[in-house]
C-alpha positions, 0 to 999 in steps of 0.5 A: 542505628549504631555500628561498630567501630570502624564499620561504614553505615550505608542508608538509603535516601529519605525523602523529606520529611520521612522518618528513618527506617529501623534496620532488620535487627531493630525491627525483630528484636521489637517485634519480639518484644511485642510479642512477649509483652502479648504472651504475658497479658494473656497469662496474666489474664488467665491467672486472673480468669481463675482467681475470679478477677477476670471475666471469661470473655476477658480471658478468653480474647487475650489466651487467643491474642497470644495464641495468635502472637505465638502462631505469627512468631513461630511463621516468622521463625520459620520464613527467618531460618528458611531464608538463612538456610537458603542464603547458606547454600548459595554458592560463593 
């Protein structure tokens, strides 16, 4: 992971032969991409589904895999801006 200039890193041990753990930021902004890339095969799909180049079984399992991507993005969210909320109204 980067840092800024001057900011100390702290990680935790590894054990040997473990890979490095993503940080929290690393790991959304993945899991947000994943997340697009899902949503666009299933427009895709359905464009496709339309034009007759995709089969309604084809259409149908990737519309229901972006349904499902978006239903745990929006979960996500949710869990995000509840935690940040909470932390926000935690005395100093």
């Amino acid at each position: 992971s980067s840092a800024g200039v001057g900011a100390p890193t702290i990680s935790p041990p590894t054990p040997a032969g473990a890979a490095p753990q993503a940080d929290f930021g690393e790991t959304l902004a993945s899991m947000a991409s994943d997340a697009i890339s899902t949503i666009k095969a299933g427009e895709t799909t359905a464009t496709a589904g339309m034009k007759g180049q995709a089969s309604l079984q084809q259409v149908v399992q990737a519309v229901m895999m972006a349904e499902q991507t978006l239903q745990t993005v929006v979960a996500v969210r949710d869990k995000v801006v509840s935690a940040y909320q909470e932390i926000s109204r935690m005395q100093i």
